[in-house]
C-alpha positions in Angstrom: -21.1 -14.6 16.4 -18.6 -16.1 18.5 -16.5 -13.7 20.7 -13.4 -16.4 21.3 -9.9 -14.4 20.5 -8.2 -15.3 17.8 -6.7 -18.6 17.4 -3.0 -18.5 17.8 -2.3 -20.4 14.5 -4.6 -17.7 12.3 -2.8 -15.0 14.2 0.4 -15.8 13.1 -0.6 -16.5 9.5 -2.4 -12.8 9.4 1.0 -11.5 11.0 3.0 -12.9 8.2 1.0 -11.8 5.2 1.0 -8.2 6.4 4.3 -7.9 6.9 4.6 -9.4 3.5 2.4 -6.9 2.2 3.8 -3.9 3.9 7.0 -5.0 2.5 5.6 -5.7 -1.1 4.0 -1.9 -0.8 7.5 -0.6 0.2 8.5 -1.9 -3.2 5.9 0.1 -4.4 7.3 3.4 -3.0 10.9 2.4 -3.9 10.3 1.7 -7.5 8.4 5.4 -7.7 12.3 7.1 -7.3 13.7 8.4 -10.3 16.9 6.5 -10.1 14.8 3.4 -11.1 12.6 5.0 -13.9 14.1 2.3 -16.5 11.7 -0.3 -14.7 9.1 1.3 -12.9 5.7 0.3 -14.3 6.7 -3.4 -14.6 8.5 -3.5 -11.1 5.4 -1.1 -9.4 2.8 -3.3 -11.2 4.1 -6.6 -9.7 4.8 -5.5 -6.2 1.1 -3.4 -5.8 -0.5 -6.6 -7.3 1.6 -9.0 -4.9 0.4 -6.7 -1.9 -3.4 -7.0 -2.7 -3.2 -10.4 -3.4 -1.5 -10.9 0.0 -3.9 -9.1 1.8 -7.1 -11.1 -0.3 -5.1 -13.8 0.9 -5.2 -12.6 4.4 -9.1 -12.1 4.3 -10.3 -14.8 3.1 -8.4 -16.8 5.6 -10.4 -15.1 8.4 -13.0 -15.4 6.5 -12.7 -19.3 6.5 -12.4 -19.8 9.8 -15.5 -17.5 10.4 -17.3 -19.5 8.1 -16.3 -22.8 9.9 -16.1 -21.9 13.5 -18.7 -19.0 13.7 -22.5 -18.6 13.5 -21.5 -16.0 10.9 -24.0 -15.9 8.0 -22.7 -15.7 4.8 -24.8 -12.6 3.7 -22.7 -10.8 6.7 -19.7 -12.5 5.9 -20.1 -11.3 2.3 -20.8 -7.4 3.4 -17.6 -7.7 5.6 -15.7 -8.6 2.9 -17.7 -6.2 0.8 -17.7 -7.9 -2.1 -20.1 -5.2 -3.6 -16.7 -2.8 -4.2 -14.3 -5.8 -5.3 -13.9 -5.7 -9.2 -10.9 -7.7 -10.9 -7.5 -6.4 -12.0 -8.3 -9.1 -15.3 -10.7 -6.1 -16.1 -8.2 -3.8 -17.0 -8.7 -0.5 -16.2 -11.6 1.3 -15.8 -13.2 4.3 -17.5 -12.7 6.4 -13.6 -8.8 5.4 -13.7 -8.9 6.9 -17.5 -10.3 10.2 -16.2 -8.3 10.7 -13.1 -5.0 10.1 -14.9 -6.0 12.7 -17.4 -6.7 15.1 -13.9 -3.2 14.0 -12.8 -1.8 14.5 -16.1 -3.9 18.0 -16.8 -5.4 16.6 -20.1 -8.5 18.4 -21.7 -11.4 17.8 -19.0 -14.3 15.6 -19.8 -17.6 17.1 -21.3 -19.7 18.9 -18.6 -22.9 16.6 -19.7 -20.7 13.3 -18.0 -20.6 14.5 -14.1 -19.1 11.0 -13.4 -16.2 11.8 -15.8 -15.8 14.8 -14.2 -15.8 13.2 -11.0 -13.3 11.0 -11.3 -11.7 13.9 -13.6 -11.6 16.0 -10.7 -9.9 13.8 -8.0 -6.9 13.3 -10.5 -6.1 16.7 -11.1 -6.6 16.9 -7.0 -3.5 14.9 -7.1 -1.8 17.3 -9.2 -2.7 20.6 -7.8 -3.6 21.9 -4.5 -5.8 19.1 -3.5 -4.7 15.6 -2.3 -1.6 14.9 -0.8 0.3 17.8 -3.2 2.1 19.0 -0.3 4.3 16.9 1.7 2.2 15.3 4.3 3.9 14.7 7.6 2.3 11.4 8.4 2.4 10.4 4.8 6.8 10.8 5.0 6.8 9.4 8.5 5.5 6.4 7.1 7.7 5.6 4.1 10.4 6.5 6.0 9.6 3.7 8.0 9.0 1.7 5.4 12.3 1.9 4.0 14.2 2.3 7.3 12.7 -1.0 8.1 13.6 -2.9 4.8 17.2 -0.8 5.0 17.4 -2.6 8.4 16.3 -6.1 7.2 18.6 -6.1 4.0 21.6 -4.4 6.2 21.8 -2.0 3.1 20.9 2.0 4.9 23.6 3.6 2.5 21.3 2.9 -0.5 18.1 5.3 1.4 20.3 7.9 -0.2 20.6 6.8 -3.8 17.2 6.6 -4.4 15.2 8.7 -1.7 14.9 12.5 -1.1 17.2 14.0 0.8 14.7 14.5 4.1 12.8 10.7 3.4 16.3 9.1 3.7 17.9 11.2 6.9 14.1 10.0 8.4 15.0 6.4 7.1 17.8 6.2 8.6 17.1 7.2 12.1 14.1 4.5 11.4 17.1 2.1 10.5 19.5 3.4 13.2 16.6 2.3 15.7 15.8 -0.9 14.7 19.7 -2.2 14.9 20.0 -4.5 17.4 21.9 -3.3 20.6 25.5 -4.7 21.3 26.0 -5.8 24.6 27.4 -3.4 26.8 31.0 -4.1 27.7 32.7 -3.9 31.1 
């Protein structure tokens, strides 16, 4: 495979469709505060599909000009894009996405007989209790706080971090904000 760096052009395409997508996924997070209940699954729904399809976009572009300016073969172009793992959203969900929301939700479990019910079951109600990310996760707050301290920033709107973020999310967001403003020259 060629070992060339990346062409300029490509590198600025792949720049702009993940900031696109970090700021599509900051939607996410933003529409997931109760003061915005009234339009959350719509609102959620479009921005989380708007991010993957941004970032699909953002593979397959490499994987063009792999295809076209590489020795790459397409059976190891295909496992880097592990296609194996991709299924569409057209699918609707899945019987897994069924049993972990019935976890999250603390529905009655599955039958013991279906372990991959149970599974799935189990990583939902991880969610819920004592498991995944149930406590607040350091890292997890540092980045949403810079999420929003960055689209604060970008919208010149940091007094709105405190309508719809908790109290220590928004004080974080808007030392994120506070840090991105652009220095005024100093004056003599």
């Amino acid at each position: 495979m060629d070992c060339t760096s990346m062409p300029e052009p490509l590198r600025q395409a792949l720049h702009q469709l993940v900031s696109e997508a970090v700021m599509n996924c900051q939607e996410v997070l933003r529409y997931t505060e109760p003061n915005v209940a009234h339009d959350w699954t719509r609102m959620t729904l479009y921005r989380a599909t708007d991010a993957s399809d941004t970032l699909d976009m953002a593979s397959l572009l490499i994987a063009a000009y792999c295809q076209q300016h590489t020795d790459i073969s397409l059976d190891t172009l295909a496992s880097y894009l592990q296609t194996r793992q991709q299924r569409s959203r057209a699918a609707g969900p899945r019987e897994s996405d069924r049993q972990e929301i019935a976890g999250m939700l603390g529905a009655a479990p599955p039958p013991e007989s279906d372990s991959d019910a149970r599974r799935w079951y189990s990583w939902g109600s991880g969610y819920a209790s004592g498991g995944l990310m149930s406590e607040a996760d350091e890292q997890r707050m540092f980045t949403e706080a810079c999420l929003h301290g960055l689209r604060a920033r970008l919208c010149d709107d940091v007094d709105a971090l405190d309508n719809f973020l908790p109290p220590p999310v928004a004080a974080l967001a808007r030392k994120v904000a506070e840090v991105l403003e652009e220095p005024q020259p100093a004056t003599v």
